[in-house]
PAVEXRO-767376 format. One record per residue: residue number from 1; residue in one letter; x, z, y of N, C-alpha, C in turn. Coordinates in pm, whole numbers, m for minus. Layout:
// PAVEXRO-767376
[NUM; "A"; [X; Z; Y]; [X; Z; Y]; [X; Z; Y]]
...
This chain:
// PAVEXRO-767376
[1; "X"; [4214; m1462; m5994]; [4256; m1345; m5922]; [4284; m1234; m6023]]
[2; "X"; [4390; m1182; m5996]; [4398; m1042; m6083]; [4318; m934; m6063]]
[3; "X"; [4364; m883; m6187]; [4207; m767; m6232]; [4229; m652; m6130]]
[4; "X"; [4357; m612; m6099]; [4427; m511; m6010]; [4320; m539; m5847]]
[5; "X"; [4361; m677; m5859]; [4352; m704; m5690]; [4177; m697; m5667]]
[6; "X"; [4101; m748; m5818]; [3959; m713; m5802]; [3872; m595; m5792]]
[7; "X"; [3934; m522; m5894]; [3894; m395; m5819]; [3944; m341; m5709]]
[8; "X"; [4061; m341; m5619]; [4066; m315; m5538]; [3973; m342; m5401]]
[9; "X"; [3961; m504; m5383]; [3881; m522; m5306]; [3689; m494; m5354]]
[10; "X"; [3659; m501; m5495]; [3531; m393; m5539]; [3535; m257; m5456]]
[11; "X"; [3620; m204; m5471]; [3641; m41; m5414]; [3643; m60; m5267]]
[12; "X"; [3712; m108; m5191]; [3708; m104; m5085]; [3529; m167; m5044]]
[13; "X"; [3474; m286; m5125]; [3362; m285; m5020]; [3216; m179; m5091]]
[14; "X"; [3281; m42; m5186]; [3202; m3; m5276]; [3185; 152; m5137]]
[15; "X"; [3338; 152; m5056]; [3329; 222; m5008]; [3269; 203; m4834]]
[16; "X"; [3265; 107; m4767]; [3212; 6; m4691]; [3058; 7; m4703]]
[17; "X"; [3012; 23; m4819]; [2858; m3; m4870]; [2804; 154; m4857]]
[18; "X"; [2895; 229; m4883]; [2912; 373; m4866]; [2893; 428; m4777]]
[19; "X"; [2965; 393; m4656]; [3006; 469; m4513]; [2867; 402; m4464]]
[20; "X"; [2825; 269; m4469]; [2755; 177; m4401]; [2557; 276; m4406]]
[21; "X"; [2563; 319; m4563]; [2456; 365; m4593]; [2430; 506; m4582]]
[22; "X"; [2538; 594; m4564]; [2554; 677; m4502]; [2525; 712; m4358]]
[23; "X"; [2586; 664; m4313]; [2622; 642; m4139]; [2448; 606; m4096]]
[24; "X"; [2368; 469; m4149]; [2241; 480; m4184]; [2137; 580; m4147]]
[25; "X"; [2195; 674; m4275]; [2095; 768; m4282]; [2120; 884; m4212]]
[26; "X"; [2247; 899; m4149]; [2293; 948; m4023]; [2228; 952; m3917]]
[27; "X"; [2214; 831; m3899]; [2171; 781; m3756]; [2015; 814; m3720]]
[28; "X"; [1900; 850; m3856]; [1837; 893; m3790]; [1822; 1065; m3742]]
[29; "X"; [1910; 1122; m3787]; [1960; 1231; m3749]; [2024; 1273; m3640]]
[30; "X"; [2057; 1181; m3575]; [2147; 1213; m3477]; [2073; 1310; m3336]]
[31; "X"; [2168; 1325; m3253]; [2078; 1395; m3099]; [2046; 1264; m3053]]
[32; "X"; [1918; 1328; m2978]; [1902; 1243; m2856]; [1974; 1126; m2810]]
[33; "X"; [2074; 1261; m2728]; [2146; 1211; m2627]; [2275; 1108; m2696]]
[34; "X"; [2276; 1079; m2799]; [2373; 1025; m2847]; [2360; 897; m2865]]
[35; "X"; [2218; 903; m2865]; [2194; 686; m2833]; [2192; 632; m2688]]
[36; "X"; [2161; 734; m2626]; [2126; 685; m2477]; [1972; 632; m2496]]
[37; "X"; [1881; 727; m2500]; [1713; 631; m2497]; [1654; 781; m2517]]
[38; "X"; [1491; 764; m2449]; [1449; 861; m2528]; [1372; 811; m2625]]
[39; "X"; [1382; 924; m2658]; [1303; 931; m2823]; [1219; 1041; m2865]]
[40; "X"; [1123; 1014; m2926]; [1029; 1092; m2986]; [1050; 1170; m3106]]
[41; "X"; [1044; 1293; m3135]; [1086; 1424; m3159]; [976; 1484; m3285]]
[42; "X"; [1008; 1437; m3406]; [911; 1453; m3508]; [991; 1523; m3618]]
[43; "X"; [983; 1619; m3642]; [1049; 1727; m3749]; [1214; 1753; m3672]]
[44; "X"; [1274; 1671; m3776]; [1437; 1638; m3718]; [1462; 1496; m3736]]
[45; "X"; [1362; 1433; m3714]; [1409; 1274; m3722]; [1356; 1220; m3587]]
[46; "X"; [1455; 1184; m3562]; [1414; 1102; m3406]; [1400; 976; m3402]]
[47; "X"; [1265; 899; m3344]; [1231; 761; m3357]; [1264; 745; m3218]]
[48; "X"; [1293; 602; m3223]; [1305; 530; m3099]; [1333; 392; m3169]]
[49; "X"; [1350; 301; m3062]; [1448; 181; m3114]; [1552; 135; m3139]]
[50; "X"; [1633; 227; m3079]; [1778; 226; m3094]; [1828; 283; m3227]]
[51; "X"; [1767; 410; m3203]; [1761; 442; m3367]; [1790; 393; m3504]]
[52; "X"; [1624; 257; m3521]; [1581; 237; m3578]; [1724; 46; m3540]]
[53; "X"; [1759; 81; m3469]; [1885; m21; m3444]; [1959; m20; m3535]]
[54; "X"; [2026; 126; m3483]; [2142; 151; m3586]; [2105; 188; m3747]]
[55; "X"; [2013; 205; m3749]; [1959; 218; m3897]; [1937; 118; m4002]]
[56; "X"; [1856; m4; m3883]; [1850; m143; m3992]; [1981; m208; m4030]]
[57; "X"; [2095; m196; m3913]; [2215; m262; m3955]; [2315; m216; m4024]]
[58; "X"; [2304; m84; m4017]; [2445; m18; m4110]; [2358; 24; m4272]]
[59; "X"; [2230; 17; m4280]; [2126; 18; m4440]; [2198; m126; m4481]]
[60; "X"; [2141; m253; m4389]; [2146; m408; m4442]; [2321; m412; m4463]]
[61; "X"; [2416; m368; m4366]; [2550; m387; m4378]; [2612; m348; m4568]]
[62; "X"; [2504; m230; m4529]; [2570; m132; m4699]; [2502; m225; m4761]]
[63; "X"; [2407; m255; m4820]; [2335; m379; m4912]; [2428; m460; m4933]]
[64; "X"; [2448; m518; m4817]; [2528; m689; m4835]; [2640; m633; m4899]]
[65; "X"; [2733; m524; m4848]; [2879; m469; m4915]; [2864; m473; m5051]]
[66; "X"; [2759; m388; m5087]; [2734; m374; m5233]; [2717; m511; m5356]]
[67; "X"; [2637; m602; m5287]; [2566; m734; m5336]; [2761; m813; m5350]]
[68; "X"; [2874; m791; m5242]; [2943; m855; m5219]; [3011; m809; m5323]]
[69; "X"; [3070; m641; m5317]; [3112; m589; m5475]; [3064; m622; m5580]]
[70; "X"; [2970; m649; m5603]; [2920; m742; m5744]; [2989; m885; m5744]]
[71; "X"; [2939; m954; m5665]; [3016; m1069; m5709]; [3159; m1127; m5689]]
[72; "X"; [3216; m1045; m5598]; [3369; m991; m5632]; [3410; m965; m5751]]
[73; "X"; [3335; m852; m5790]; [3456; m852; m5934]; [3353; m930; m6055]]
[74; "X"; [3278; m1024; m6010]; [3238; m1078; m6184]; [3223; m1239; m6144]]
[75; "X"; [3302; m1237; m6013]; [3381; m1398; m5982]; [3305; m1499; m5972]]
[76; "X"; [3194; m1422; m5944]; [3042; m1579; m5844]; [3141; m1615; m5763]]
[77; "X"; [3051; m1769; m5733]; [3128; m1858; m5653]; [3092; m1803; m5536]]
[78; "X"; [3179; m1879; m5371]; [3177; m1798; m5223]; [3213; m1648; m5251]]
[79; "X"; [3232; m1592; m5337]; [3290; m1455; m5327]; [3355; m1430; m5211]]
[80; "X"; [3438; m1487; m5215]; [3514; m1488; m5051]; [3549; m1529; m4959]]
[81; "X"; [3386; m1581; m4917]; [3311; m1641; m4814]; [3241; m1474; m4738]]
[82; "X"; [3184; m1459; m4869]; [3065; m1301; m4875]; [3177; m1213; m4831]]
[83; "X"; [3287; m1208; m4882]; [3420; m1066; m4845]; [3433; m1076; m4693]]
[84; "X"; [3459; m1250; m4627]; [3475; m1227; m4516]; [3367; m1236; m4429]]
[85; "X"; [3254; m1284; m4415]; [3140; m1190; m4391]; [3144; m1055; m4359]]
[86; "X"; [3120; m1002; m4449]; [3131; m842; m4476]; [3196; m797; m4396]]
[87; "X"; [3353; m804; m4410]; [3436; m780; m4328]; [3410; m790; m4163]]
[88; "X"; [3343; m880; m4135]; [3356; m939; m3985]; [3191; m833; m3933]]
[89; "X"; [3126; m866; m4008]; [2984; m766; m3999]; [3019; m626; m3993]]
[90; "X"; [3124; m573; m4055]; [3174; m422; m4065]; [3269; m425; m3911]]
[91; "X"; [3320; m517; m3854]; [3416; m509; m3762]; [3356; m445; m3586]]
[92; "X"; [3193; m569; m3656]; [3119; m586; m3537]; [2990; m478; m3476]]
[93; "X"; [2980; m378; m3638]; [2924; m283; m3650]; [3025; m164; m3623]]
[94; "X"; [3148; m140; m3584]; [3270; m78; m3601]; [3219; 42; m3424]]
[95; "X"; [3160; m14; m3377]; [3124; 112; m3286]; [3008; 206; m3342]]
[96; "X"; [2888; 101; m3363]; [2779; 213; m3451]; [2850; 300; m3573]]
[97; "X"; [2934; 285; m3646]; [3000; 326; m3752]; [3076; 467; m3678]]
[98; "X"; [3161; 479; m3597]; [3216; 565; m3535]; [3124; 645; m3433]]
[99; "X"; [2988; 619; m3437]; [2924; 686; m3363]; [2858; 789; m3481]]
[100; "X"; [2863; 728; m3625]; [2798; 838; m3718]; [2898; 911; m3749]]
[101; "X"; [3047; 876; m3745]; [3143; 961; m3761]; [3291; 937; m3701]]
[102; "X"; [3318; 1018; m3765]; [3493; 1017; m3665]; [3568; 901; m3630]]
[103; "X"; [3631; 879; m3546]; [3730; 785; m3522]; [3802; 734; m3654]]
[104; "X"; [3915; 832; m3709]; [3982; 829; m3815]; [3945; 791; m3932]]
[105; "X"; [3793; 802; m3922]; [3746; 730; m4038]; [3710; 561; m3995]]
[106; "X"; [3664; 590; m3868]; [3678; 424; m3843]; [3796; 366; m3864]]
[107; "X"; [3901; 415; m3790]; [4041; 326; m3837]; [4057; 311; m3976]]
[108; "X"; [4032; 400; m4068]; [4049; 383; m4242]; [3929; 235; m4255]]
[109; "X"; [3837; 270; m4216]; [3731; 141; m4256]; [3758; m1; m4187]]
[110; "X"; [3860; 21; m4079]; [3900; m136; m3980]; [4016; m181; m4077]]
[111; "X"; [4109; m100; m4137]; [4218; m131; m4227]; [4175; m174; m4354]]
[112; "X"; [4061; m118; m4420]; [3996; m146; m4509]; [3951; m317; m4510]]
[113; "X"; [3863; m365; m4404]; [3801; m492; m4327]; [3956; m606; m4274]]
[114; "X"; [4053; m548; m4277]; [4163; m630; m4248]; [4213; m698; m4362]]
[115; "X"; [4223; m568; m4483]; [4236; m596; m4630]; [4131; m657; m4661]]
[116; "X"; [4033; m701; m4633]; [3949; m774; m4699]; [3950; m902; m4677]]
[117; "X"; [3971; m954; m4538]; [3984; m1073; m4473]; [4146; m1117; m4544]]
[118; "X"; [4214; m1063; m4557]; [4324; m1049; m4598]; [4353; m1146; m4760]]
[119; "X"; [4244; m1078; m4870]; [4276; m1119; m4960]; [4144; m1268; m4998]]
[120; "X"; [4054; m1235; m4882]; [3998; m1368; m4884]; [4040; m1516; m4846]]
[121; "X"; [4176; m1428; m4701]; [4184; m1616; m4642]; [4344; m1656; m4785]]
[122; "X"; [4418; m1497; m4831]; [4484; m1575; m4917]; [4426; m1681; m5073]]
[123; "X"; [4304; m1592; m5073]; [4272; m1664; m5173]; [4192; m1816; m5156]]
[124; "X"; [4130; m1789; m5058]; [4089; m2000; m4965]; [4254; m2059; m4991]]
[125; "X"; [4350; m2018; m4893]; [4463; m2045; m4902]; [4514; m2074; m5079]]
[126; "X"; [4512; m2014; m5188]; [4592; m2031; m5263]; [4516; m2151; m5322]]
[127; "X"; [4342; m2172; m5326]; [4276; m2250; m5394]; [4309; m2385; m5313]]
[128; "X"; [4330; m2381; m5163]; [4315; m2551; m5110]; [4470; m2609; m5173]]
[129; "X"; [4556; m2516; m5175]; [4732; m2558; m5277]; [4708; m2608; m5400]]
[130; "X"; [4630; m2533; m5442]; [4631; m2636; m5587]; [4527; m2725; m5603]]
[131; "X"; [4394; m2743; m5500]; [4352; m2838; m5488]; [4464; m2953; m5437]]
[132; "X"; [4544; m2935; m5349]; [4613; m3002; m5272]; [4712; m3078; m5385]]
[133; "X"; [4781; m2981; m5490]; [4863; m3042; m5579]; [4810; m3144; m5681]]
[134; "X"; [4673; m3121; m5701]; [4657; m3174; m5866]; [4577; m3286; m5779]]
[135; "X"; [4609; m3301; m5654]; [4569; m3456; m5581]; [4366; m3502; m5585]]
């Protein structure tokens, strides 16, 4: 894979690992009324379970992004197995994500997750061709 196309997809899940751990630490910030539950009211951090929902999955989402940017650009094997993963985990997390912030940033992060799936199934794709050629 080219060096261009590796950092690109590095950056994109550097920023993915970003929003994910962000959004995170968002979430225990948020109102109330914005999870639908109540919740218990300790400084400015609000516990509940829902909360603590959206908190374990968009913390673990940013982890895995990050763990995936590593071996993206220093070309461990399943690299992009882990990209599309990621991708599909960011797709499925794509409402909690827009609940820590704007729409517009969700659409930047769904385009982001398209490009990722993107340069993973070409690259399955380019490897089963030349498996396919050299018989």
């Amino acid at each position: 894979m080219k060096i261009h196309l590796r950092i690109t997809v590095a950056s994109s899940h550097l920023l993915i690992g970003l929003t994910s751990i962000t959004g995170a630490l968002l979430a225990l910030y948020q109102a109330p009324e914005n999870f639908g539950s109540l919740q218990i009211i300790i400084g400015d951090i609000y516990f509940s379970d829902t909360v603590f929902d959206h908190f374990s999955q968009l913390f673990l989402l940013g982890i895995f992004s990050f763990y995936t940017m590593i071996s993206s650009f220093y070309r461990f094997r399943l690299w992009q197995l882990m990209t599309a993963v990621t991708a599909c985990s960011t797709l499925m997390l794509f409402g909690k994500i827009i609940d820590c912030f704007s729409v517009d940033y969700g659409v930047i992060i769904f385009i982001l997750c398209m490009f990722q799936l993107l340069v993973s199934v070409l690259f399955i794709l380019q490897k089963l061709k030349s498996r396919a050629e050299t018989g």
